[in-house]
LOVO-208270 format. One record per residue (C-alpha): residue in three letters; x, y, z. Coordinates in steps of 0.2 Angstrom, whole numbers, plus 2048, in hexadecimal, padded with zeros to 3 digits. Example, Ala and Ser with C-alpha at 12.3 -4.5 7.8 and 13.67 -1.06 7.14 Angstrom:
<atoms>
ALA83E7EA827SER8447FB824
</atoms>
This chain:
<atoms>
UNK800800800UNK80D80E803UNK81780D7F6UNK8098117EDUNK8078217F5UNK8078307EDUNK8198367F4UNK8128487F4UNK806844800UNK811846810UNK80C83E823UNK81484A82EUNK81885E82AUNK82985882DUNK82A84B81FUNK82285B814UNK830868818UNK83D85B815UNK835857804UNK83D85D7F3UNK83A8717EFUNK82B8757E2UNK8328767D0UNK8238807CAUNK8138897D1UNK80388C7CAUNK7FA89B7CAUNK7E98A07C6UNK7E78AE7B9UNK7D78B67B4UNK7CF8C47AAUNK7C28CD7AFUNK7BB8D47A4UNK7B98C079EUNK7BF8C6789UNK7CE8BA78BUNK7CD8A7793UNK7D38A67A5UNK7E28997A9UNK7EE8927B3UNK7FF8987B3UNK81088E7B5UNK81E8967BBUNK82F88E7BDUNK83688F7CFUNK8468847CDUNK85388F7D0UNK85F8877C6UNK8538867B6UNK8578947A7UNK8468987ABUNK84689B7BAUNK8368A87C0UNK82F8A77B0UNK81E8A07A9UNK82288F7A1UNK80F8897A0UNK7FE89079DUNK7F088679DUNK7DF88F795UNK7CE88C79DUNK7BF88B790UNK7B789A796UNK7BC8AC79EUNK7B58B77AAUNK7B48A97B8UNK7BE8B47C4UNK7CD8A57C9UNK7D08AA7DDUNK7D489A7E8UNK7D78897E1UNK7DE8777E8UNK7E38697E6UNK7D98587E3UNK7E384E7F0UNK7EF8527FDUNK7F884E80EUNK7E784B818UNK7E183D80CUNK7ED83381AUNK7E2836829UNK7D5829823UNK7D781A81DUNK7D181480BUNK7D5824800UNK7E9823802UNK7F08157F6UNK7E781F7E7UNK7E58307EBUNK7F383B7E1UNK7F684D7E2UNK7F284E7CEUNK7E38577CBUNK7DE86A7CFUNK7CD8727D4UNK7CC8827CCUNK7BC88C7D2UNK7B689B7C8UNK7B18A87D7UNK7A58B17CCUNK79E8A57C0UNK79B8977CDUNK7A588B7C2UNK7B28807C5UNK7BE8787BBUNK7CB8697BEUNK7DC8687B6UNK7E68587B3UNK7F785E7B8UNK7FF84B7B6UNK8048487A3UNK80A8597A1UNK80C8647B1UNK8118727A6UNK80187179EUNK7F486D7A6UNK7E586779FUNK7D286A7A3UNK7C98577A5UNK7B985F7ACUNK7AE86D7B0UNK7A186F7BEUNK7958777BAUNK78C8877C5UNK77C87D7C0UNK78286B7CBUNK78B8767D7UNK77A87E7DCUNK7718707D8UNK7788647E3UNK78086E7F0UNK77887F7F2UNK7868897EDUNK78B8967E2UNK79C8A07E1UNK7A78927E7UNK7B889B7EEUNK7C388E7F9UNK7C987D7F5UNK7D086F801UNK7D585D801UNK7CB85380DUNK7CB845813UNK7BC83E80BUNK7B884B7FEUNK7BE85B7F7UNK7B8868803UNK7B287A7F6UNK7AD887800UNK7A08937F7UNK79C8A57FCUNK7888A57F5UNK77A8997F3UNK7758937E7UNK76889F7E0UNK7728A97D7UNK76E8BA7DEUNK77B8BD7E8UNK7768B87F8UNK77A8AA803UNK77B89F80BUNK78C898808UNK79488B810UNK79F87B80BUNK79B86F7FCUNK7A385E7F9UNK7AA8567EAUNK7AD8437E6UNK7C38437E5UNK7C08377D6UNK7B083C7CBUNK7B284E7D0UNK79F8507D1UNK79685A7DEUNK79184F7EFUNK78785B7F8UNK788868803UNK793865812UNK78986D820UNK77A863829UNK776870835UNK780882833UNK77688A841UNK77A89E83FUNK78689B833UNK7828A6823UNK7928AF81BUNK7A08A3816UNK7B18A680FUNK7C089A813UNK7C088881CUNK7CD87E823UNK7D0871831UNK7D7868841UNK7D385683BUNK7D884C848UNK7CD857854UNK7BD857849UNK7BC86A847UNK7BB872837UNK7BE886836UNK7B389082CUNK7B68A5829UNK7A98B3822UNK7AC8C0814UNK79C8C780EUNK78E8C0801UNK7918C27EEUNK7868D07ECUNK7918DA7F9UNK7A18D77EEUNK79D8D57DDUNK79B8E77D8UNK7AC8ED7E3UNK7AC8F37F3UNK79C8FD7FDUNK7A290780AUNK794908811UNK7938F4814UNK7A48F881BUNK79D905826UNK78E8FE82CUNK7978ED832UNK7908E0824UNK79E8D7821UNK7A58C782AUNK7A98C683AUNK7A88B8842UNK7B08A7843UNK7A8895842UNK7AE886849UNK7A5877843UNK7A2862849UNK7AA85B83AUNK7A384B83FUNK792852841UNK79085F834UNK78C86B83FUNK79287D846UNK79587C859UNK79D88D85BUNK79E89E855UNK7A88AC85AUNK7A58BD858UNK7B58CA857UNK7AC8D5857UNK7A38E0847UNK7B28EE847UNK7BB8E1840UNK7B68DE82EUNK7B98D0823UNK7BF8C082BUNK7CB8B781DUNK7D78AA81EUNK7D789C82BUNK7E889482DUNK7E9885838UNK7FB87F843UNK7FD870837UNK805865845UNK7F485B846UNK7F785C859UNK7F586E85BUNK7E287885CUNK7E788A858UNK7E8894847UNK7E78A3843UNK7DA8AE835UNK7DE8BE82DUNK7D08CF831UNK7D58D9822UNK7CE8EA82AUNK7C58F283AUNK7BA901837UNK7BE90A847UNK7D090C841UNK7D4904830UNK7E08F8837UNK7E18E7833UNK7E68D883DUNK7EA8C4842UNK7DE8BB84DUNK7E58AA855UNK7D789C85AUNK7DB890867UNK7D288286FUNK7CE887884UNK7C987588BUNK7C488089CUNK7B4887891UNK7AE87588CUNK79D87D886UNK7A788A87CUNK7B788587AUNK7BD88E86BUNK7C48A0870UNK7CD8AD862UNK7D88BB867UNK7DE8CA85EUNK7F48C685EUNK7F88D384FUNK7F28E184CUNK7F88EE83CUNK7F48FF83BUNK7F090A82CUNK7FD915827UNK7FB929825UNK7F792D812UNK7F793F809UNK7E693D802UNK7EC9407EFUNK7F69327F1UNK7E69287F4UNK7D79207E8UNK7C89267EBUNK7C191A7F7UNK7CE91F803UNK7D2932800UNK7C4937811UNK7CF92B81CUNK7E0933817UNK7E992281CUNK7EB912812UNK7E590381DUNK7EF8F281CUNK7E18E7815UNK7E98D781CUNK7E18CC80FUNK7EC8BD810UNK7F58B581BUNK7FE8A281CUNK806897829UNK81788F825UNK81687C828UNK82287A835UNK81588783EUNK822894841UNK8208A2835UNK8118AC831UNK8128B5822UNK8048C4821UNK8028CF810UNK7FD8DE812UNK7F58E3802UNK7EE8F5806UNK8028FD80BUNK8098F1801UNK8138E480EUNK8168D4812UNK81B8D2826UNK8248C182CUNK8228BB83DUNK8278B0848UNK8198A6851UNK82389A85AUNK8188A1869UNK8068A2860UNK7FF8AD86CUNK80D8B986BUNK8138BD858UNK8248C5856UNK8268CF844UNK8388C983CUNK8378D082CUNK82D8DB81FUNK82F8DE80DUNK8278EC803UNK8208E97F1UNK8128F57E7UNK8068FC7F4UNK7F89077F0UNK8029157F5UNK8159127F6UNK8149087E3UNK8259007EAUNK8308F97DCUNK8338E97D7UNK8468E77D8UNK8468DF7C7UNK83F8EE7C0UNK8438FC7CDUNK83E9087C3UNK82C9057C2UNK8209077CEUNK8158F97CFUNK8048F77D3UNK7FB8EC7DFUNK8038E27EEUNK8078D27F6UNK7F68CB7F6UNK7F58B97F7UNK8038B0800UNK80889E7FCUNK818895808UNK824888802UNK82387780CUNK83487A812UNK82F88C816UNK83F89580EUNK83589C7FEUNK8248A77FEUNK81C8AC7EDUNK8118BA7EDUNK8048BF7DEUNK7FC8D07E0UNK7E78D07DAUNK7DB8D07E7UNK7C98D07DFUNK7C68D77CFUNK7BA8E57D3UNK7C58E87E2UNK7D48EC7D9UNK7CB8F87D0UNK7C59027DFUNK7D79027E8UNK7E19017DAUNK7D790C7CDUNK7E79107C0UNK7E98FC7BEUNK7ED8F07C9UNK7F98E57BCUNK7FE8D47BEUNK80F8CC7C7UNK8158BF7D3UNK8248C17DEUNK82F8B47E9UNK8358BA7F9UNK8448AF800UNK8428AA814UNK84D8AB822UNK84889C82BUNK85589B839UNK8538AD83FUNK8468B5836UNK8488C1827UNK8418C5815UNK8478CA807UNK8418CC7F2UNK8488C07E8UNK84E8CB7D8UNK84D8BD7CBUNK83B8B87CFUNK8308C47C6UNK8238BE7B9UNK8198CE7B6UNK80D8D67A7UNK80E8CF797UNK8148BC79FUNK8038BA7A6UNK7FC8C1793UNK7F18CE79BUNK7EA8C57A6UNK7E98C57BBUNK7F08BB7C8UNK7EA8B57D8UNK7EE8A47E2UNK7FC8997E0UNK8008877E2UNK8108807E4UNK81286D7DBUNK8148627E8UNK80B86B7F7UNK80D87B7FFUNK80A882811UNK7F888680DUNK7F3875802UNK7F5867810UNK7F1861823UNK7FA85582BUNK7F4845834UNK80484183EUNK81484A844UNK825844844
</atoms>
């Protein structure tokens, strides 16, 4: 049975970081305006290669306009927690959800991993259908199913609610909806897990109809966005706690679970409060002296807004005179030692040290693009370069971060009204001490992503946000 294990499906987080380094990553690229097709990208990342940093593989989807955002992998590191699915589960196929189109394509990456191919489409009419869902936004490996988070339900008007849908690892078809009983539960945005504690993680970002169109300050304002997160039974389906921070903070994102399988504590990114526009890291932690509400979260980072001339600033911003931080992603390195926190409002990415959860120590900061400073890239210091470090993606042996720069489409627009480009960055990791820095020959920009814009990226082989573990070393 083992040898017929997929060798990139690791037991331990140790047997991950020790694994060999990623020689490419894919990265979603879309148009928005949905004139050209959206695809993956396929960039080399062997250093040693001629071309190294550039893109080597495109892979065009039928269609455009789907809004690519988060995608995953059909199989990974958790498929090892149950028995049954791991002599023939391969890290091979890649679940590609359109954000605003509802669809969802899966790519082959196995006969030519430059080149993916797409061997099926699901439909937004079977994702409604037979789950309830509409916009579908994260993807994770489970152990049973493929988990899809979805922001709406699934009568298409934009409303909710959302929640988690399941998809057959083999037939790719659409299960069902996760939930059997979701209690208050109505906004939905990432999910993740400690498996061998039976608790699934669930955050809130807004309904579609609140983010299609761009930003509304006043749903900023008046406090409709997330801000809450759910812990569920995963055993049971069904949400046993919710926990308010409170509805200053706005827009509860990415939840990022220790992924020693023994650990119950995480942390989730709040891209903004509106008493202050700060943004800040929240870590969850399991309190077995509140066995009727065991789940607590508290505030360990906090980043304030940083004073602006208002000229400086788009219009959305110009009456604040201060360009907020917008934490909108954030990611865990595998050995659960480094946080990584972009910043994609000023335009930085923070390191820290998280060795002690409860008390993060920042070790190191890079400054690429921002809405005000438009920092250089130092391959083209000249320039001033649009957009930020948006989503984060960590190398298994945590001595690499890639960083692409689009947040939402409509977003962009409204922070980033002159163009918010397309490029992808590397930054190299101190692991020892701590410490950032760019890495100059890693700078596919513009014209290599042929117009299009970037978001997530995936590392072949696995990465610090694609795996749980079931055992430690």
């Amino acid at each position: 049975m083992h040898e017929t294990i997929d060798p990139t499906l690791y037991r331990t987080p140790e047997a991950a970081i020790a694994a060999p380094a990623e020689r490419l990553a894919y990265v979603a690229a879309f148009d928005p305006s949905g004139e050209q097709a959206d695809a993956i990208s396929v960039i080399d990342c062997d250093p040693s290669s001629s071309s190294y940093g550039e893109v080597v593989g495109w892979s065009e989807l039928p269609t455009g306009g789907n809004e690519l955002h988060h995608f995953g992998w059909n199989a990974c590191s958790s498929a090892l927690c149950h028995t049954g699915h791991e002599g023939h589960m391969e890290r091979r196929y890649l679940i590609v959800p359109g954000l605003r189109s509802s669809r969802t394509y899966v790519l082959d990456t196995k006969p030519d991993p430059l080149n993916p191919r797409v061997v099926r489409t699901i439909e937004a009419e079977e994702l409604a259908t037979k789950a309830g869902y509409s916009r579908p936004h994260t993807v994770h490996c489970g152990p049973d199913a493929i988990f899809m988070s979805n922001l709406g339900g699934a009568d298409g008007d934009g409303d909710g609610p959302g929640g988690v849908a399941l998809i057959d690892h083999d037939t790719f078809d659409v299960l069902g909806p996760w939930e059997r009983d979701r209690g208050d539960q109505f906004l939905s945005y990432d999910v993740w897990w400690h498996l061998l504690h039976d608790t699934m993680i669930t955050s809130e970002w807004a309904t579609p109809s609140m983010i299609e169109n761009g930003l509304n300050p006043e749903d900023l304002l008046n406090r409709r966005f997330g801000h809450h997160l759910d812990f569920w039974s995963m055993s049971e389906r069904k949400l046993v706690q919710r926990v308010d921070l409170g509805d200053e903070h706005q827009m509860v994102l990415e939840v990022r679970p220790a992924h020693d399988p023994t650990k119950t504590w995480g942390f989730v990114g709040v891209v903004v409060s509106v008493a202050d526009l700060s943004a800040s890291v929240w870590m969850w932690f399991r309190d077995e002296s509140r066995p009727e509400a065991p789940w607590r979260v508290e505030k360990v980072i906090t980043i304030p807004a940083e004073p602006a001339d208002a000229s400086d600033l788009p219009p959305a911003l110009q009456p604040f005179e201060a360009v907020p931080p917008f934490v909108t992603d954030i990611d865990l390195s595998v050995d659960d030692r480094w946080l990584y926190v972009s910043c994609w409002g000023t335009g930085e990415l923070k390191q820290y040290d998280v060795s002690d959860p409860r008390n993060p120590r920042e070790t190191g900061s890079v400054r690429l693009g921002g809405i005000v400073r438009r920092q250089p890239h130092p391959a083209a210091p000249g320039v001033p370069l649009a957009g930020a470090p948006q989503m984060v993606e960590v190398s298994r042996d945590g001595k690499r971060v890639y960083s692409t720069n689009s947040l939402y489409a409509s977003w962009d627009d409204v922070f980033y009204p002159d163009g918010v480009g397309a490029w992808a960055a590397k930054f190299d990791a101190d692991t020892e001490n701590g410490g950032l820095s760019i890495d100059p020959g890693f700078f596919p920009h513009g014209g290599d992503f042929r117009g299009l814009r970037v978001h997530q990226t995936h590392l072949q082989g696995g990465d610090a946000s694609s795996d749980s573990y079931c055992y430690t070393g």
